[in-house]
LOKERO-93867 format. One record per residue (C-alpha): residue number from 1; x, y, z; residue in one letter. Coordinates in Angstrom, 3 decimals, decimal comma, padded with zeros to 6 digits. Example, Ala and Ser with C-alpha at 12.3 -4.5 7.8 and 13.67 -1.06 7.14 Angstrom:
% residues 2
<miro: 1 | xx: 012,300 | yy: -004,500 | zz: 007,800 | torza: a>
<miro: 2 | xx: 013,670 | yy: -001,060 | zz: 007,140 | torza: s>
END
This chain:
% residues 89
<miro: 1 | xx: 008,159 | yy: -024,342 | zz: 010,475 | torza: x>
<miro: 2 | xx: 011,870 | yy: -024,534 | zz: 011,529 | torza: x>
<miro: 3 | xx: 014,563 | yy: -023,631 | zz: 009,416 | torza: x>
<miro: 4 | xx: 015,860 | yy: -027,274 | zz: 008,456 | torza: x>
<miro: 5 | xx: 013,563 | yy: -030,474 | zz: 008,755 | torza: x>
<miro: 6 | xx: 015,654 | yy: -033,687 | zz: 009,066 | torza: x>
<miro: 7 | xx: 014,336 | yy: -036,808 | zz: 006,911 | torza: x>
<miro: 8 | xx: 014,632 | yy: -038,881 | zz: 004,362 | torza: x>
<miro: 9 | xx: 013,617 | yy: -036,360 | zz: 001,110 | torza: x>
<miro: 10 | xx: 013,903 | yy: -038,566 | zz: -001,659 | torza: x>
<miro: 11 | xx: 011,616 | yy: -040,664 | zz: -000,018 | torza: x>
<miro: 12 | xx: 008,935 | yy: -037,761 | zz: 000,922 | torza: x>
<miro: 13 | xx: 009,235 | yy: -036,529 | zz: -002,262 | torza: x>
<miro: 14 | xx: 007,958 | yy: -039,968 | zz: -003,644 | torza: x>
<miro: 15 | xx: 004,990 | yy: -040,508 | zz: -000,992 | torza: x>
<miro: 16 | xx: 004,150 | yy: -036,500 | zz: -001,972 | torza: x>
<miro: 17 | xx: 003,872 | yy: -037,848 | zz: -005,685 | torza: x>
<miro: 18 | xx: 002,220 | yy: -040,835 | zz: -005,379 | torza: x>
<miro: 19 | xx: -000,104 | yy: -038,969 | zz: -002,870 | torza: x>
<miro: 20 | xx: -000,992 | yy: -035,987 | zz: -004,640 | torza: x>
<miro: 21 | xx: -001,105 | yy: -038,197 | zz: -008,505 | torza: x>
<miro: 22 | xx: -003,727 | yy: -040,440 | zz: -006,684 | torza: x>
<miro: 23 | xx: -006,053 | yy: -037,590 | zz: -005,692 | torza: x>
<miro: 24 | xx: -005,447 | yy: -035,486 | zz: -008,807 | torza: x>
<miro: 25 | xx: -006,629 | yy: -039,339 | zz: -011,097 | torza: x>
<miro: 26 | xx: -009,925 | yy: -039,709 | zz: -008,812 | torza: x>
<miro: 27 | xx: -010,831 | yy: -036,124 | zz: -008,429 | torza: x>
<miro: 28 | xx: -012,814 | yy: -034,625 | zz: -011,627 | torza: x>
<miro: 29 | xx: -014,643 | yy: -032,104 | zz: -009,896 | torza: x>
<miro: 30 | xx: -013,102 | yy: -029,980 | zz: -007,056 | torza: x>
<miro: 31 | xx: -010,498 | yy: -029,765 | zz: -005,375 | torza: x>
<miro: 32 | xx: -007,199 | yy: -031,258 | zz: -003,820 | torza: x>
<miro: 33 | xx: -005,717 | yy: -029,574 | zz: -001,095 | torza: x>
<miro: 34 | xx: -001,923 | yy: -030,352 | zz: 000,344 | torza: x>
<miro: 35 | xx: -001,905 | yy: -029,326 | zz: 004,164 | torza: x>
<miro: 36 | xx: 001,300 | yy: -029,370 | zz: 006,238 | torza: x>
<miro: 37 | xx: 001,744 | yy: -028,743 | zz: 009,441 | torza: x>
<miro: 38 | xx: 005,135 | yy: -029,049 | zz: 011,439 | torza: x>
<miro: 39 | xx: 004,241 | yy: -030,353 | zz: 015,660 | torza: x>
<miro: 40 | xx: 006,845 | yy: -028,448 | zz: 017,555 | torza: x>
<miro: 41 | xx: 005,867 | yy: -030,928 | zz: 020,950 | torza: x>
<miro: 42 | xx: 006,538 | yy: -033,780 | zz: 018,676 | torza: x>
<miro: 43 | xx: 008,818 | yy: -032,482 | zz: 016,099 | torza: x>
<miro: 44 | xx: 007,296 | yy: -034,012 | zz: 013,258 | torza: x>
<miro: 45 | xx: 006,239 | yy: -033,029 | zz: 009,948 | torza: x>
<miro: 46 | xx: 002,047 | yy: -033,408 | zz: 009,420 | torza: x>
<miro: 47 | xx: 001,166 | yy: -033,647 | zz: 005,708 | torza: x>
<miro: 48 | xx: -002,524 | yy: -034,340 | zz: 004,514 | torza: x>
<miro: 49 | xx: -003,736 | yy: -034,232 | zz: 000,884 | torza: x>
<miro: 50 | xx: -007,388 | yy: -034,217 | zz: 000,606 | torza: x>
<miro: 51 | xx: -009,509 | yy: -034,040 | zz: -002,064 | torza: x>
<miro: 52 | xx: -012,888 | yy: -034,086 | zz: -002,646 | torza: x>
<miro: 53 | xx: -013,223 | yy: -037,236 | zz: -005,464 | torza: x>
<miro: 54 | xx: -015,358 | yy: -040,345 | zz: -005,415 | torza: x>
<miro: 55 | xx: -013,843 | yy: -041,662 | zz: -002,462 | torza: x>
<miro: 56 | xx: -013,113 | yy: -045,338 | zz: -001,651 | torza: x>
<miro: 57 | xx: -016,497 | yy: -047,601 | zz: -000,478 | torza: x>
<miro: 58 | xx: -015,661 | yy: -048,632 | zz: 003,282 | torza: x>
<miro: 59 | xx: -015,748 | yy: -052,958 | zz: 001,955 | torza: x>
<miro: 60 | xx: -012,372 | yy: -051,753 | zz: 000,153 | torza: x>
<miro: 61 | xx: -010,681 | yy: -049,594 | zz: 002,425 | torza: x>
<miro: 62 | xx: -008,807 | yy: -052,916 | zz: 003,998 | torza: x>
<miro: 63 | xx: -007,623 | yy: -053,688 | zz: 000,373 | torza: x>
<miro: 64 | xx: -005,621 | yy: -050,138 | zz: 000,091 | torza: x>
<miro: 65 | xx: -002,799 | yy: -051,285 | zz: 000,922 | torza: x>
<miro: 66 | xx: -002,261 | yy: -054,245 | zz: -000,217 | torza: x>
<miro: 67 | xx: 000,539 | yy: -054,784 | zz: -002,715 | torza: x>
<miro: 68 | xx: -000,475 | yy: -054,820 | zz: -006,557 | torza: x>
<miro: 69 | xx: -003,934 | yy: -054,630 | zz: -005,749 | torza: x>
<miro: 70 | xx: -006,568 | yy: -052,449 | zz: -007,960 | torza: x>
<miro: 71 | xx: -009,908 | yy: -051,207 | zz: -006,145 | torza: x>
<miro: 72 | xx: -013,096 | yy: -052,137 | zz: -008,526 | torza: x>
<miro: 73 | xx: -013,553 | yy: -048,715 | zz: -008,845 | torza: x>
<miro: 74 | xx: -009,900 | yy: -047,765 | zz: -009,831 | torza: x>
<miro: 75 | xx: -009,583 | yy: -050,251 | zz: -012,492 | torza: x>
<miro: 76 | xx: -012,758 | yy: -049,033 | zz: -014,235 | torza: x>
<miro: 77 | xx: -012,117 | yy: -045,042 | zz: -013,944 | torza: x>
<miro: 78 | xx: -008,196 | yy: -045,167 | zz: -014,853 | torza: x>
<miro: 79 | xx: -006,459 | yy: -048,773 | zz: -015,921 | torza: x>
<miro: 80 | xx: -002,812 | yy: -046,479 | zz: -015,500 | torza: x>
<miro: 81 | xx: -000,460 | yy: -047,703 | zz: -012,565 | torza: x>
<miro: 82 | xx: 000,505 | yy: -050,822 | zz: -010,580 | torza: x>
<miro: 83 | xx: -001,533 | yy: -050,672 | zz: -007,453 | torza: x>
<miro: 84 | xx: 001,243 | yy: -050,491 | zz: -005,179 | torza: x>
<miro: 85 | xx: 001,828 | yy: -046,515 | zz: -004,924 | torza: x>
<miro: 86 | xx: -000,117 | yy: -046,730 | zz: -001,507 | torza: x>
<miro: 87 | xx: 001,731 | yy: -049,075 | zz: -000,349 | torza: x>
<miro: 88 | xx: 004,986 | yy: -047,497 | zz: -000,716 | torza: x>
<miro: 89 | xx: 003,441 | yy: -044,398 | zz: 001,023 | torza: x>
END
């Protein structure tokens, strides 16, 4: 990692939250990991958070990001939030 990283860090602190929250409300059993990962070639910060929860049936991955828009599974397991915390990330 270099010394300084140049960005935007109000805004990577709020796509880290909404991230991280989103894995930690869908993940009852096991784990959520935060990897990062700085490319030198491409000077870019890498961050994946993974997590092992119920995961999102393939139909409704093109609804993800969609603004104010609740997966069928989301609104039954946690009625919390607006649906558009993806879509700011």
């Amino acid at each position: 990692m270099p010394d300084v990283l140049y960005g935007d860090q109000i805004r990577l602190k709020q796509i880290l939250i909404n991230l991280i929250s989103n894995a930690l409300k869908f993940t009852q059993i096991g784990e959520v990991r935060v990897v990062i990962n700085y490319a030198e070639d491409d000077q870019l910060l890498h961050v994946s958070v993974i997590d092992t929860g119920v995961g999102i049936d393939k139909e409704e991955l093109r609804k993800l990001f969609v603004k104010f828009n609740k997966l069928e599974r989301t609104l039954r397991e946690n009625e919390d939030g607006l649906g558009i915390g993806l879509t700011i990330c």
